[in-house]
C-alpha positions as CSV (number, residue, x, y, z in Angstrom):
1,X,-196.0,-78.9,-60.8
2,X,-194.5,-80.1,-63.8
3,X,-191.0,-79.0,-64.4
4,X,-190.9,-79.7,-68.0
5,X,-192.4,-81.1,-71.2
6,X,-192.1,-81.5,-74.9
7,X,-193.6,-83.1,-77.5
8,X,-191.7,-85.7,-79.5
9,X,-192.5,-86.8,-82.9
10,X,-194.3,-86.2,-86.3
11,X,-197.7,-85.1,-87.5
12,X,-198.4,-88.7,-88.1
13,X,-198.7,-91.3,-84.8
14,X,-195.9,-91.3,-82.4
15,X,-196.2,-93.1,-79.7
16,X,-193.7,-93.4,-76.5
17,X,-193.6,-96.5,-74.6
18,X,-190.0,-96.7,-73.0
19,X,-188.2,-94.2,-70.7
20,X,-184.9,-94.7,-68.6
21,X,-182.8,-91.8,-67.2
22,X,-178.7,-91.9,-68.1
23,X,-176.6,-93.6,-65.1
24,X,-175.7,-89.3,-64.0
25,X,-179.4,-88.4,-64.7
26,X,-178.2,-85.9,-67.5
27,X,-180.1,-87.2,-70.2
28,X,-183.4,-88.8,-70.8
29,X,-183.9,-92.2,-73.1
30,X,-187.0,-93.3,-74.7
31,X,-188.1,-95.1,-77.0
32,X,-191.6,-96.1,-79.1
33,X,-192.7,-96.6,-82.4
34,X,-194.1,-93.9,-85.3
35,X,-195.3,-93.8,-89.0
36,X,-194.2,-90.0,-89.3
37,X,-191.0,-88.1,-89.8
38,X,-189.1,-87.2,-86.3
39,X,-186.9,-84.8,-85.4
40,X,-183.4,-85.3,-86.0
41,X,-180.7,-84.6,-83.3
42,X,-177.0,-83.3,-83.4
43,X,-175.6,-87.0,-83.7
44,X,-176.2,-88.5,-87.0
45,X,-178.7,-91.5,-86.9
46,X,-178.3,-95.4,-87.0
47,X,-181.1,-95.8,-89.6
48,X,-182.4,-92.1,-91.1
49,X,-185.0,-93.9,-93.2
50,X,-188.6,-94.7,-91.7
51,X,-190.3,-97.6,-93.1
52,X,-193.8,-97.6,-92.9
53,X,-194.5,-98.5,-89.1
54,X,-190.3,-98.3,-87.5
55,X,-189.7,-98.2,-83.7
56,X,-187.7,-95.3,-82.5
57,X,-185.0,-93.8,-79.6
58,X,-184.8,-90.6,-78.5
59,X,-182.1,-88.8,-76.2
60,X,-183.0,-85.8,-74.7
61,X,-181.0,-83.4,-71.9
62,X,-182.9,-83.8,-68.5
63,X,-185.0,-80.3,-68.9
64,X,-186.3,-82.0,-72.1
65,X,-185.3,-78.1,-73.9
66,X,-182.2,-80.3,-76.4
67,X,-182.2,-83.7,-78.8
68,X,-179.4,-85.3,-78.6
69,X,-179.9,-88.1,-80.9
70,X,-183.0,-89.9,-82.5
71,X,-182.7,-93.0,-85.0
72,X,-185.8,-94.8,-86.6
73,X,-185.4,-99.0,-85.4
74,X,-187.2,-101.3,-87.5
75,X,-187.6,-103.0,-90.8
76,X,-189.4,-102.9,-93.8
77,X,-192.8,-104.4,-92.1
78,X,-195.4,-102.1,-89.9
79,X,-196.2,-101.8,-86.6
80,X,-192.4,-102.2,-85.4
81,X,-191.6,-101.0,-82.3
82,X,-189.8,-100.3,-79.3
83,X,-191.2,-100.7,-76.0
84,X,-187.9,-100.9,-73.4
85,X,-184.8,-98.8,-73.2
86,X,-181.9,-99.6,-70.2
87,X,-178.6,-96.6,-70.8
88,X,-175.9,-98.0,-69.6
89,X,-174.0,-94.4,-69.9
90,X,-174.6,-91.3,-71.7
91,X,-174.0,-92.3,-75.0
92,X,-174.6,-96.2,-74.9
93,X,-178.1,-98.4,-74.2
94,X,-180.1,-101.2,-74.6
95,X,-182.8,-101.7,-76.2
96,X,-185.5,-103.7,-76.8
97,X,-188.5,-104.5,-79.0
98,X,-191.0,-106.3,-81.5
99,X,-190.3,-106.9,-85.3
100,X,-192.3,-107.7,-88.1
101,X,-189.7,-108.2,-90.7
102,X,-186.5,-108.9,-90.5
103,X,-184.2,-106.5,-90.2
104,X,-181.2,-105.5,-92.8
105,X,-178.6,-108.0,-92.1
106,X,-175.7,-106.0,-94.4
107,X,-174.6,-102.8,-95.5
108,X,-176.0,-99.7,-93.9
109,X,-177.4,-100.0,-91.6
110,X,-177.0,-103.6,-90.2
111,X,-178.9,-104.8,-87.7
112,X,-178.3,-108.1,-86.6
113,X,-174.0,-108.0,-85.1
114,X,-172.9,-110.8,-82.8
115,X,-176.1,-112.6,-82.7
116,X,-177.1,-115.1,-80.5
117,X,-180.0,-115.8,-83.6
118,X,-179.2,-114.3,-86.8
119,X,-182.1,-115.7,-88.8
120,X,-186.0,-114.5,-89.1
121,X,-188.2,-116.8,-88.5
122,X,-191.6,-115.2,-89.5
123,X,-195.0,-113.6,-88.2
124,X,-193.2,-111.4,-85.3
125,X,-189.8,-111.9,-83.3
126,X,-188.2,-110.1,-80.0
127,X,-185.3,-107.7,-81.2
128,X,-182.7,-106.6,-78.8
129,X,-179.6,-104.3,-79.4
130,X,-176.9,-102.8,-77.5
131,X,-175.4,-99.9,-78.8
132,X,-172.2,-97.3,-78.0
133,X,-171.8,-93.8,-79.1
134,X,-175.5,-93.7,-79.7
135,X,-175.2,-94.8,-83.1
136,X,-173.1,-97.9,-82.9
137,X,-174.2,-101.0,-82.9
138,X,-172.2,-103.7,-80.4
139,X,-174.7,-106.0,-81.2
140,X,-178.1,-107.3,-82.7
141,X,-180.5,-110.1,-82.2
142,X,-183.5,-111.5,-82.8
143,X,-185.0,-113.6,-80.0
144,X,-187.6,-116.4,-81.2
145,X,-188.9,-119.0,-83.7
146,X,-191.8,-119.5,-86.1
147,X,-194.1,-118.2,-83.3
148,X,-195.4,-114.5,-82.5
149,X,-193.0,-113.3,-80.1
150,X,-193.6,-110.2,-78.2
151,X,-191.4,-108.6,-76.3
152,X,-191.9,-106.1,-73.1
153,X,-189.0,-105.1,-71.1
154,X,-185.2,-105.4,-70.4
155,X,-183.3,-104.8,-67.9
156,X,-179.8,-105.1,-66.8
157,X,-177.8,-107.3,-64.7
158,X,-174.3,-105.4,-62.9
159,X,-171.7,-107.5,-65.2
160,X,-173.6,-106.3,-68.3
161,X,-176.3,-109.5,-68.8
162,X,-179.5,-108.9,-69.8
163,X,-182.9,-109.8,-68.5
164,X,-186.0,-109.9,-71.0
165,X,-189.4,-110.7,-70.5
166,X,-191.8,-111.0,-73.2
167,X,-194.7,-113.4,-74.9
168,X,-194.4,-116.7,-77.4
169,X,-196.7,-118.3,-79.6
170,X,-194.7,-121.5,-79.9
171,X,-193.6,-124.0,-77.3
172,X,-190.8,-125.2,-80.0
173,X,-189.2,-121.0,-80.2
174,X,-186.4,-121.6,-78.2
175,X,-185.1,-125.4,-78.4
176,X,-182.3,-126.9,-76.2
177,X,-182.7,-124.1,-73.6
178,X,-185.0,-125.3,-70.9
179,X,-183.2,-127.9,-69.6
180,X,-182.9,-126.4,-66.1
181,X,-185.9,-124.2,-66.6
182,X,-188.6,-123.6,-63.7
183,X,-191.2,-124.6,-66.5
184,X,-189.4,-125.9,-69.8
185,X,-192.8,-126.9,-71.5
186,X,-194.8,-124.0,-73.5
187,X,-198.7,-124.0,-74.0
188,X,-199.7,-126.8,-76.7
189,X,-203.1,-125.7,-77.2
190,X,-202.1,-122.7,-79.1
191,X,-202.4,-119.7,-76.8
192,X,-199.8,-117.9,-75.4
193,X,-197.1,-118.3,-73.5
194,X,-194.9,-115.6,-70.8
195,X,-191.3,-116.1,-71.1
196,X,-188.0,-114.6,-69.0
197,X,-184.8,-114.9,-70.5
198,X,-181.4,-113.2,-70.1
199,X,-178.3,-112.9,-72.5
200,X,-174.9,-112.5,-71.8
201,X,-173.6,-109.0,-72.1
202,X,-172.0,-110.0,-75.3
């Protein structure tokens, strides 16, 4: 039997695609993407304001009956979203997704902190974050070049590294790196291309 369910999200489309449980198993992550208004939980959010198409997280108690936080992800584009999730505690995770834009870079909220790529290269890019306190961001990245870059999951390594896998358009998105790689030479006929990566816990 099911031991509990909830709905989460708008009267527009919401859709879930990530779901981790917190290191304890108190609370339950996820994360998605959504053109509608969510509901907003007792922590105040990274980014309160939607734009068009903005991924999403969502923290929830494990009886699913109290929101602890939720925070629109995303940029000014559509279709953004958020399709991995990793808690590293009960108030801090990982996170992972697809851009179409790029993200604010200044102000409040910023996006892109301690980046390993700082800059947006067009049509779509991988977007990870790590944040503490739900609401603060440790850092921000984009991962990709002038290709569409997809990306699928995360995971993470014991010292705090983290593993990605995802999809590129361009052989040329990631120069200098494959130097050791199992297979450092993309497809050149225009399709695409799997790729694994993993970034230092900083």
């Amino acid at each position: 039997s099911i031991l509990a369910i909830t709905y989460f999200g708008s009267t527009a489309d919401d859709r879930l695609y990530g779901l981790a449980m917190s290191p304890d198993k108190s609370r339950v992550f996820v994360s998605g993407k959504t053109d509608g208004t969510l509901p907003s939980g007792s922590t105040t959010a990274f980014d309160n304001t939607r734009n068009n198409t903005d991924g999403f997280v969502g923290v929830f108690n494990s009886t699913l009956s109290t929101l602890f936080y939720s925070t629109y992800l995303g940029d000014g584009g559509d279709e953004d979203e958020m399709v991995s999730i990793r808690p590293l505690s009960n108030t801090s995770f990982v996170v992972g997704g697809t851009v179409n834009g790029s993200v604010p870079s200044s102000g409040t909220p910023d996006y892109i902190e301690n980046a390993y790529d700082a800059t947006y290269s067009g049509s779509t890019e991988m977007y990870i974050a790590k944040f503490n306190n739900l609401n603060t961001l440790v850092f921000g990245t984009y991962i990709g070049g002038s290709g569409t870059e997809q990306l699928n999951d995360v995971q993470i390594f014991s010292d705090g590294a983290i593993a990605f896998s995802g999809s590129s358009g361009n052989s040329a998105s990631f120069p200098a790196l494959f130097n050791n790689a199992a297979q450092g030479v993309g497809s050149t006929t225009g399709g695409l291309d799997g790729v694994v990566g993993v970034l230092n816990a900083n």
